[in-house]
KOLKOLGU-303440 format. One record per residue (C-alpha): z negated, x negated, y negated; residue number from 1; residue in one letter. Coordinates in pm, 1 decimal. Layout:
BEGIN
w	u	v	nr	rest
Z	X	Y	NUM	A
...
//
This chain:
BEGIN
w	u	v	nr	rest
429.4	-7623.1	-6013.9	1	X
475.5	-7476.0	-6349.0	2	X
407.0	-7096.9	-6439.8	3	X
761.4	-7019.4	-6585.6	4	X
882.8	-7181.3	-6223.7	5	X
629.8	-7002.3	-6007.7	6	X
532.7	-6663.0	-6150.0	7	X
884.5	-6524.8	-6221.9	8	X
1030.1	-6556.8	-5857.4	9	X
694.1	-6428.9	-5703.4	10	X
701.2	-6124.1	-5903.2	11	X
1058.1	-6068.7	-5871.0	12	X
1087.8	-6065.0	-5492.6	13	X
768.4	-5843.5	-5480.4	14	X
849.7	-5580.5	-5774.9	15	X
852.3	-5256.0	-5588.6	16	X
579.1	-5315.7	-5420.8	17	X
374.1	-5373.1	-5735.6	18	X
489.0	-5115.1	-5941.4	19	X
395.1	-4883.4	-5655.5	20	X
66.3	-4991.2	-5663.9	21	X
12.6	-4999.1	-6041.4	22	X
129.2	-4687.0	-6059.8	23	X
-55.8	-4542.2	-5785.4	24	X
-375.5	-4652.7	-5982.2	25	X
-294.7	-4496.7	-6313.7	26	X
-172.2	-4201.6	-6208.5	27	X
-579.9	-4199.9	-6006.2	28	X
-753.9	-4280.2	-6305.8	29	X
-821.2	-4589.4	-6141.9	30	X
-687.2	-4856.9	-6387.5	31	X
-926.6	-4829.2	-6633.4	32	X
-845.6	-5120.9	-6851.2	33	X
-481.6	-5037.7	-6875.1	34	X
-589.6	-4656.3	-6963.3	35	X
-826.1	-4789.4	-7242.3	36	X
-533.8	-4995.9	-7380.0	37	X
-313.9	-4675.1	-7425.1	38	X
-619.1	-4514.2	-7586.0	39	X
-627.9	-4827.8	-7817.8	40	X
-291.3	-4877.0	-7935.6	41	X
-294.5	-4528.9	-8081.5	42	X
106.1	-4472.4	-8016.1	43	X
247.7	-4205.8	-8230.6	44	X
567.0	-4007.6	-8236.6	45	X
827.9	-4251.1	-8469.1	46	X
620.2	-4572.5	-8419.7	47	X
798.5	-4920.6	-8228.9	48	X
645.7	-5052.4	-8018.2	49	X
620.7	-5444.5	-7810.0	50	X
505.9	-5434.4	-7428.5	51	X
510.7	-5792.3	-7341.8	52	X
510.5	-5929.9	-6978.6	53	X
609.2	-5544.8	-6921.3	54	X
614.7	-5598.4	-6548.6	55	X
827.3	-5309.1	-6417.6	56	X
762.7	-5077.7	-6709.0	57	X
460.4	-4845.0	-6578.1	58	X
290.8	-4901.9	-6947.3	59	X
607.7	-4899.2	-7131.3	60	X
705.3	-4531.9	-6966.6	61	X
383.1	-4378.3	-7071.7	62	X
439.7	-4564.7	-7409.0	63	X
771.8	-4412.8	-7463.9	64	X
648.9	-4068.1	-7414.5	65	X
408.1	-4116.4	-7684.6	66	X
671.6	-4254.1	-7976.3	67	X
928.7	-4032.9	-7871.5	68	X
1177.8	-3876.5	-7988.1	69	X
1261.7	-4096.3	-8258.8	70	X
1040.7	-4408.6	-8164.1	71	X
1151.8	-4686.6	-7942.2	72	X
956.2	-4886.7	-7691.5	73	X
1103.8	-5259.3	-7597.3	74	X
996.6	-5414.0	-7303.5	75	X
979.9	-5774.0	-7198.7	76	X
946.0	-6007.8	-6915.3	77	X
1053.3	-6339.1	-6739.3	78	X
1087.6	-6175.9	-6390.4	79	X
1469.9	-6044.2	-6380.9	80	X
1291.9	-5838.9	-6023.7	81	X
1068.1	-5677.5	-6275.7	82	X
1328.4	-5565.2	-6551.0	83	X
1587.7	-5425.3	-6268.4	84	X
1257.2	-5177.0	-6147.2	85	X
1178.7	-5119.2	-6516.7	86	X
1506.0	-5014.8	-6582.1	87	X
1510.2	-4782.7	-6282.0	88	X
1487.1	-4409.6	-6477.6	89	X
1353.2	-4533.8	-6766.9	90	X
1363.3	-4282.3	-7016.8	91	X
1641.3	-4295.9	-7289.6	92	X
1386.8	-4486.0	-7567.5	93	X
1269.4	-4758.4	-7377.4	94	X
1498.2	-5108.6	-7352.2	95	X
1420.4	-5395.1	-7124.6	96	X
1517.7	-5751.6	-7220.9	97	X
1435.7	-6091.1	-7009.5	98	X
1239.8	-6298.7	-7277.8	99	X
932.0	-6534.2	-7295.4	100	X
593.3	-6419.6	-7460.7	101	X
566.6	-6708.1	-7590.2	102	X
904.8	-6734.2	-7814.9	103	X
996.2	-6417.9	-7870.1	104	X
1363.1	-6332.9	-8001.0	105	X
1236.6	-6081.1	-8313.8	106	X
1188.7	-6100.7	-8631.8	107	X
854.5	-6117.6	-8845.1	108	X
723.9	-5795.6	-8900.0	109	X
920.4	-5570.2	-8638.8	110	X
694.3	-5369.9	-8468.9	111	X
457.1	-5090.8	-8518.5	112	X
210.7	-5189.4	-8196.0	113	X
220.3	-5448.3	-7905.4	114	X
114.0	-5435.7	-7577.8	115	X
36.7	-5685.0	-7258.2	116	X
-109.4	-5490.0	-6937.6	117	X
-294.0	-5752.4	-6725.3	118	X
3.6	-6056.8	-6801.4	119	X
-175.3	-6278.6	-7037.5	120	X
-342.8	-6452.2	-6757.4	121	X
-14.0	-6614.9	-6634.6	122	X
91.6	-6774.2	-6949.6	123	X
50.9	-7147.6	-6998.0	124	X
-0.9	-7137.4	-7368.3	125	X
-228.8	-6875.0	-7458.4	126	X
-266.8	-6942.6	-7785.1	127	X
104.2	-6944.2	-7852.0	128	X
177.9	-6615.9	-7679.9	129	X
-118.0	-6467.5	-7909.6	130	X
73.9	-6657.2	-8227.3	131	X
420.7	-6476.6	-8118.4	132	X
219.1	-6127.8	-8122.4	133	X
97.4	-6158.3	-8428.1	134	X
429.5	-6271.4	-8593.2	135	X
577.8	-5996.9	-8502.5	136	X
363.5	-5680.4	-8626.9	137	X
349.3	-5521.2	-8912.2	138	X
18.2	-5607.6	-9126.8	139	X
-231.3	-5392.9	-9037.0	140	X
-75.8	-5322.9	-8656.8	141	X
-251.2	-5326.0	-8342.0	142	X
-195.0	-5539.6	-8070.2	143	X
-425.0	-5443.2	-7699.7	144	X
-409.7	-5620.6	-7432.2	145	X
-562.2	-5588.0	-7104.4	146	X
-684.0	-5907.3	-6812.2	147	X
-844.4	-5851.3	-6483.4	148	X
-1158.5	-6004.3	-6489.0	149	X
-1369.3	-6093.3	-6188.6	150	X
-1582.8	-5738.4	-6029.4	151	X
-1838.6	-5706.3	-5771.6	152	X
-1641.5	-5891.1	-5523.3	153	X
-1850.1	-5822.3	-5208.5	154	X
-1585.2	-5627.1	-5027.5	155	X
-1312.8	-5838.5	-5172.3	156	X
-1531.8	-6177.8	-5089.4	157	X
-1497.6	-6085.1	-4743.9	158	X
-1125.8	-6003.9	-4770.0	159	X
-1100.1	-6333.0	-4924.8	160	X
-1227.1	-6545.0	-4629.1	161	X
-964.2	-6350.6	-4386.0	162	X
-709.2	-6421.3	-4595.0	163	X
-801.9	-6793.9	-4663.9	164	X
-848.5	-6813.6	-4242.6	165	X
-519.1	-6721.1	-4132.8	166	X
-241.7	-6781.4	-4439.9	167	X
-204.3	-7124.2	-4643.2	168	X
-276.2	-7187.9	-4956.7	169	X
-181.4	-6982.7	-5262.6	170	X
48.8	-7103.4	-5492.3	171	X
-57.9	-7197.2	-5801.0	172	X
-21.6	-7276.9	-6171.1	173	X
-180.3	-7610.6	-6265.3	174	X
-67.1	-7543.6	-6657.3	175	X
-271.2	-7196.1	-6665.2	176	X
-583.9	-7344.5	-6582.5	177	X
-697.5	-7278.0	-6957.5	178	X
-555.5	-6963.1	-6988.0	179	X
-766.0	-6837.9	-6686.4	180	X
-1104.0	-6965.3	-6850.7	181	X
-1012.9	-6827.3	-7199.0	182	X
-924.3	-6421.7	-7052.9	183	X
-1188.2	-6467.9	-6810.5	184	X
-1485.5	-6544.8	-7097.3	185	X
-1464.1	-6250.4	-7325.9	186	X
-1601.3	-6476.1	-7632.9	187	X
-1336.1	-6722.6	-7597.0	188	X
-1078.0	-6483.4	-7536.6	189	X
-1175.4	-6298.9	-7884.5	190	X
-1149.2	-6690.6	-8037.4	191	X
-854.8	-6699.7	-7912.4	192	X
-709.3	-6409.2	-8128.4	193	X
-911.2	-6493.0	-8432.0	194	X
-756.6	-6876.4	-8429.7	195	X
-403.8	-6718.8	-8377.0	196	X
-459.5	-6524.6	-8719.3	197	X
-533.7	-6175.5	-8608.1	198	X
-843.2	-5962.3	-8760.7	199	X
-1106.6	-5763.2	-8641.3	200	X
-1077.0	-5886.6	-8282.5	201	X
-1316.7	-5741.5	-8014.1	202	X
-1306.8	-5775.8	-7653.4	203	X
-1444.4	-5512.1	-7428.1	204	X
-1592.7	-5507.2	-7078.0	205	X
-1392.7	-5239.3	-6845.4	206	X
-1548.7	-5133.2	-6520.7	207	X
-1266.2	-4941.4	-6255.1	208	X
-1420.7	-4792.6	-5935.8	209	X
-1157.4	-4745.5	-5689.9	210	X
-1163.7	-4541.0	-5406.2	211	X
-1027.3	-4680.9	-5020.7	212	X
-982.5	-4411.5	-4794.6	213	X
-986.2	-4698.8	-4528.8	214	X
-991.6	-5014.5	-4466.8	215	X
-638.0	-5001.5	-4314.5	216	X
-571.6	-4860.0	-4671.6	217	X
-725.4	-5129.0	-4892.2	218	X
-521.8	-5391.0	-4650.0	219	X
-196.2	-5298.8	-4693.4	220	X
-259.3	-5270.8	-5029.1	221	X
-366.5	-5594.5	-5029.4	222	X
-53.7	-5754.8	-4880.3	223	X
150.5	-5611.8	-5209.0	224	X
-88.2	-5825.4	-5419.5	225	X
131.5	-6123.9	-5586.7	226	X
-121.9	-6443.4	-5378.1	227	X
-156.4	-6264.7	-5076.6	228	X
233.2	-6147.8	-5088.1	229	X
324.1	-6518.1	-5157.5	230	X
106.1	-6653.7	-4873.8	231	X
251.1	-6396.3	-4663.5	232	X
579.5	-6483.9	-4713.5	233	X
520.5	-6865.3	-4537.2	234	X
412.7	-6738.8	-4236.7	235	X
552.5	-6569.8	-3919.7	236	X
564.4	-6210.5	-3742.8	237	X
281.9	-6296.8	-3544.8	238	X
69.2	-6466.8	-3714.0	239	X
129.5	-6200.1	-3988.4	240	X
35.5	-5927.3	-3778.1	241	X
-309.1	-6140.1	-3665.7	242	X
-381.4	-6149.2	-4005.5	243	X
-373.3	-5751.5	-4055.9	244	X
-511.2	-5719.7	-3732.4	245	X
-839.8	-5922.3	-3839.4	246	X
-869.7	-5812.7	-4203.5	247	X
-856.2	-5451.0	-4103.0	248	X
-1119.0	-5476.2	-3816.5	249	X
-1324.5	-5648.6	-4025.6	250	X
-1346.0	-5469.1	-4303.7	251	X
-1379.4	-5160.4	-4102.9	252	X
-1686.2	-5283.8	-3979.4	253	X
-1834.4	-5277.3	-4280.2	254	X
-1706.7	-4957.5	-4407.0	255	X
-1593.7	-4712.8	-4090.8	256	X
-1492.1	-4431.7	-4317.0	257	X
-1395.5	-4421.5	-4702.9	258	X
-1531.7	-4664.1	-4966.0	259	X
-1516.6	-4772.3	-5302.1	260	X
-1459.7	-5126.3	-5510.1	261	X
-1542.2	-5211.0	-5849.6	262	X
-1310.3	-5403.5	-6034.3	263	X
-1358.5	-5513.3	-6431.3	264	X
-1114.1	-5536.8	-6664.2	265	X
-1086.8	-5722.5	-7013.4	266	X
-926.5	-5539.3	-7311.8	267	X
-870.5	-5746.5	-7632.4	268	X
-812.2	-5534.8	-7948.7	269	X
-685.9	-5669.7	-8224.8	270	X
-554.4	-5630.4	-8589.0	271	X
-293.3	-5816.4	-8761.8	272	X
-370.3	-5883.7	-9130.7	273	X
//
């Protein structure tokens, strides 16, 4: 199956649920990457400003606080789920418009900033969705842009293997297979920029501790997240509950009482010339 086919559905069905938990870590101090991205971009009262694959809108609302009154933050997406939640009391300088990243409907030279929280890793072309960026600003503009990158992965490891026990397969994306190596590898990811024309590209390396009161916590977070939500979905009541049942016990056997992960983030900042 194809990204554009896959991703948009899965996200749509599954929006409130995700911008729950987004904004649930933000508002903790827990999504570190995304944080350092609004440090990055530098947003400024008057300025315009790009959020691609906007998801529904939890960068875009901070973003519009920052430019307002007189700036104006555009966010877009393929998920039409997404948009209706970013729409949802967005404040009066922030517009949502179904688009691709990679063929965006602006002109050169449009925008003061751009922005992509964690959604570069779905895109099939990379190095096209970088190109479209970089059309688009202003010379000398910023454009930040953060990936999840792999953590320590003990807890999750073992989350993993419950999962992969009792739910089939995760859908998957067979033309983001690049994409995934390039965000993943912080040297190629920086090549990436530099070969779509931007300047003064670095990547950096963001560790996020978050905090689990329980392990009945972490799980039902964990159902929210877009593979195991998807998986979910193809299986019955029962076998649902099993699932819970067993990842919860399980994980509470390794951590009775609160806990903490550590997830990484990448966060590409870039300049266009």
């Amino acid at each position: 199956m194809k990204s554009k086919d896959l991703f948009p559905s899965i996200f749509s069905r599954h929006a409130e649920a995700y911008g729950r938990r987004v904004e649930r870590a933000m508002s903790r101090g827990e999504a570190k990457g995304r944080q350092r991205l609004l440090d990055l971009v530098e947003a400024r009262p008057g300025m315009r400003i790009l959020d691609l694959a906007c998801g529904p809108g939890n960068l875009s609302r901070r973003l519009a606080e920052l430019v307002a009154p007189e700036g104006e933050v555009i966010g877009v997406d393929l998920a039409p789920g997404m948009l209706e939640r970013a729409r949802m009391n967005a404040p009066a300088n922030a517009r949502f418009e179904l688009m691709d990243i990679e063929d965006l409907a602006f002109a050169d030279s449009s925008f003061d900033a751009a922005t992509c929280g964690h959604g570069l890793q779905f895109v099939p072309n990379l190095d096209r969705a970088l190109a479209e960026a970089r059309r688009v600003l202003r010379p000398g503009s910023r454009f930040v842009a953060s990936v999840p990158a792999p953590g320590n992965r003990s807890v999750m490891a073992l989350l993993d293997s419950i999962v992969d026990r009792w739910l089939p397969p995760a859908p998957e994306a067979e033309d983001r297979a690049t994409t995934r190596a390039m965000v993943m590898d912080p040297a190629l990811f920086r090549r990436a920029a530099l070969e779509a024309g931007f300047a003064s590209v670095r990547v950096e390396e963001i560790d996020e501790i978050v905090r689990w009161e329980s392990a009945e916590q972490l799980v039902g977070m964990c159902t929210s997240w877009w593979d195991c939500a998807a998986r979910l979905e193809k299986v019955d009541e029962g076998r649902r509950q099993s699932f819970v049942a067993d990842a919860m016990a399980t994980v509470r056997g390794l951590h009775p009482g609160a806990f903490e992960t550590t997830n990484r983030s990448h966060v590409l900042f870039a300049l266009a010339p």
